[in-house]
KEKE-3310 file (N, C-alpha, C; in steps of 0.2 Angstrom, whole numbers, plus 5000, padded with zeros to 4 digits):
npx = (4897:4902:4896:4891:4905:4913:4911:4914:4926:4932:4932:4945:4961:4972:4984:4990:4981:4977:4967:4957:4945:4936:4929:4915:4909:4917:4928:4936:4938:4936:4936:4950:4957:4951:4958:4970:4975:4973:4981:4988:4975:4965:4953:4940:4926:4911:4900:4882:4871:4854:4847:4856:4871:4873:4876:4888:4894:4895:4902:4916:4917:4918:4929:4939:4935:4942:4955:4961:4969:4967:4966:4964:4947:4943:4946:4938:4926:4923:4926:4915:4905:4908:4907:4892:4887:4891:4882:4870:4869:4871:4859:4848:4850:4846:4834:4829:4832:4842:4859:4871:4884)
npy = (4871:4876:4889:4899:4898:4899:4912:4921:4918:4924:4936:4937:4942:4936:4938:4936:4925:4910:4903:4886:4878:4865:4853:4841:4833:4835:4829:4814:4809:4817:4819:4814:4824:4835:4832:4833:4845:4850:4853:4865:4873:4890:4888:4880:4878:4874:4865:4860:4853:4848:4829:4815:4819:4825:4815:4812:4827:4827:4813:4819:4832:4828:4820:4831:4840:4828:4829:4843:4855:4865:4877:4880:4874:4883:4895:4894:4895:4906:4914:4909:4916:4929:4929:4927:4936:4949:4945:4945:4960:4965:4961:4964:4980:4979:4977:4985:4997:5005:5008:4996:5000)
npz = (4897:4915:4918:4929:4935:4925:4925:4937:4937:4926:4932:4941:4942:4930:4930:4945:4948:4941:4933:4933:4925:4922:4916:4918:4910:4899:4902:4904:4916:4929:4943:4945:4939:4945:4958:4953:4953:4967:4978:4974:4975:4978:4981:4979:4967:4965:4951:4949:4937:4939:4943:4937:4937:4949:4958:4953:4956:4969:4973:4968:4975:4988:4989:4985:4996:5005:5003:5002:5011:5025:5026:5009:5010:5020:5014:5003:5010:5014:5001:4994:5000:5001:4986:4984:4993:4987:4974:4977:4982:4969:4964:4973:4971:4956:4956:4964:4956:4959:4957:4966:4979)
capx = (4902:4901:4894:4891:4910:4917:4909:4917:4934:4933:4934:4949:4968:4976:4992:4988:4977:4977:4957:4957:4940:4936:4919:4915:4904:4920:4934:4933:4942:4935:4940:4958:4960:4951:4964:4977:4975:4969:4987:4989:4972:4967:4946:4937:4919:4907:4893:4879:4863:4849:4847:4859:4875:4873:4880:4897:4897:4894:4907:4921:4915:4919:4936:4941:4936:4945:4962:4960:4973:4962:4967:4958:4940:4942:4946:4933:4920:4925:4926:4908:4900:4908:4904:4885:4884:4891:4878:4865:4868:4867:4851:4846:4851:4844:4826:4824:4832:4847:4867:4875:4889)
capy = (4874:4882:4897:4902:4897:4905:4922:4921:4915:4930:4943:4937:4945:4930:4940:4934:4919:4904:4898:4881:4875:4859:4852:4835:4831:4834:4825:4807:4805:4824:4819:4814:4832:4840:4829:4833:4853:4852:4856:4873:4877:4893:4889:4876:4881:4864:4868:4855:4852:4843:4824:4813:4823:4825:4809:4815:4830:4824:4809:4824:4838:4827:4818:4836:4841:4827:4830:4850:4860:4867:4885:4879:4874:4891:4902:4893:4895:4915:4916:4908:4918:4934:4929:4928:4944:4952:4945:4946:4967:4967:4958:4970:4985:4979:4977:4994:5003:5009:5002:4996:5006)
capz = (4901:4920:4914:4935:4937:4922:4927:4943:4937:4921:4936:4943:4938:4928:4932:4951:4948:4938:4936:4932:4923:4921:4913:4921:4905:4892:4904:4905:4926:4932:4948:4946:4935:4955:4965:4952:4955:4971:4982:4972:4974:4985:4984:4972:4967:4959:4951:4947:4935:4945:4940:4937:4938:4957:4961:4951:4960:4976:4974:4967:4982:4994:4987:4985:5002:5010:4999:5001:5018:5030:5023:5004:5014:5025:5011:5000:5014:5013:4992:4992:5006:4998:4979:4986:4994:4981:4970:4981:4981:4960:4963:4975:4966:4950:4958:4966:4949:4958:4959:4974:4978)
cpx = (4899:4900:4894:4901:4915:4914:4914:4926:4936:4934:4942:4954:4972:4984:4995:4986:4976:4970:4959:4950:4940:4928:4918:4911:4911:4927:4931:4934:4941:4937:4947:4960:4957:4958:4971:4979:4975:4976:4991:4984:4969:4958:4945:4928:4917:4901:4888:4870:4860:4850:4853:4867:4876:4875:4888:4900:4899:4902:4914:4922:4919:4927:4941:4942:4943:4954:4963:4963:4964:4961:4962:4952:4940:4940:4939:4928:4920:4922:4920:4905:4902:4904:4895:4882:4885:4886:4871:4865:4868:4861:4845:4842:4846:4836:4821:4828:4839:4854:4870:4879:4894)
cpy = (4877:4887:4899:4903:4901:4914:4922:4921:4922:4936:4944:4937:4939:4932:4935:4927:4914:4899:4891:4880:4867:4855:4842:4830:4830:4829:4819:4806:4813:4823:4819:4820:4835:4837:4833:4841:4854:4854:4863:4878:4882:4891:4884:4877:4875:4868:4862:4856:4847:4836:4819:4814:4825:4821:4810:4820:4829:4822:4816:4829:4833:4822:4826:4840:4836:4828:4837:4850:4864:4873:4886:4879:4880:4896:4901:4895:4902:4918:4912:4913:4925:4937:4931:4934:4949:4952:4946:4953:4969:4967:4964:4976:4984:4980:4982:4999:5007:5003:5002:4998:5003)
cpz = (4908:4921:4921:4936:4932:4920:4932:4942:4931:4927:4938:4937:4937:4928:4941:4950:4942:4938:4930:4929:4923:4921:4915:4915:4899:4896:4906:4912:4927:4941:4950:4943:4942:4956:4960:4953:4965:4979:4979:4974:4980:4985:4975:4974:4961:4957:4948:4943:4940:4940:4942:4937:4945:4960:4961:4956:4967:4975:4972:4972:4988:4994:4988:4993:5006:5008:5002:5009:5019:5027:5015:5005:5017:5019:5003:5003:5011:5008:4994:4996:5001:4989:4982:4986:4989:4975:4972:4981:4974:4962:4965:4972:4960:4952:4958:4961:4952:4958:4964:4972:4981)
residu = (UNK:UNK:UNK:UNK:UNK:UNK:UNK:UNK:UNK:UNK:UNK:UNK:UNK:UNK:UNK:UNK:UNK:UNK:UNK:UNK:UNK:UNK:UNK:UNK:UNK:UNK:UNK:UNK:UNK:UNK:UNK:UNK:UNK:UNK:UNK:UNK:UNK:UNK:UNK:UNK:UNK:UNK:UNK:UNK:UNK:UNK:UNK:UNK:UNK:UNK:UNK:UNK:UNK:UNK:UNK:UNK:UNK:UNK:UNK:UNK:UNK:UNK:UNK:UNK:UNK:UNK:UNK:UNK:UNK:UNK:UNK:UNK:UNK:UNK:UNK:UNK:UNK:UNK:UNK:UNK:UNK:UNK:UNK:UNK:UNK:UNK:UNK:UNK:UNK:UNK:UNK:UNK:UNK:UNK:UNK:UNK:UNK:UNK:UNK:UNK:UNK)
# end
């Protein structure tokens, strides 16, 4: 499983949000399951092993890009740039022994 994606997706309020997983490994057409979500969604997040699995994603990433409203890419940009920093000041914090605040 997406174990990066299903941390991310466990934060958010399922009362609000609706996280969609989907394992490119257990679904046999993982991109028509992206296309078929992909006019609800508000940010899609890929994740990939090195290897041969980078080709899928690739091909999926960029089907989904060109399918996805300008407002899905923007606010994806946002949701990744924030998830980062956000984890980027755990990493911080955890290094020098105190908690970000």
């Amino acid at each position: 499983m997406p174990l990066a994606l299903l941390a991310i997706g466990s934060e958010l309020d399922p009362d609000v949000y609706e996280v969609v997983t989907i394992d490119a490994r257990l679904d046999p057409d993982a991109e028509r399951t992206v296309l078929s979500h992909i006019g609800d969604a508000l940010c899609i997040g890929i994740t990939v092993l090195t290897g041969a699995p980078i080709s899928d994603a690739l091909r999926i990433s960029r089907a989904a890009k060109t399918r996805a409203s300008d407002d899905t890419r923007r606010l994806g940009r946002l949701a990744s740039i924030h998830v980062r920093a956000r984890m980027s000041a755990r990493e911080i914090g955890g290094r020098h022994g105190s908690r970000p605040g």
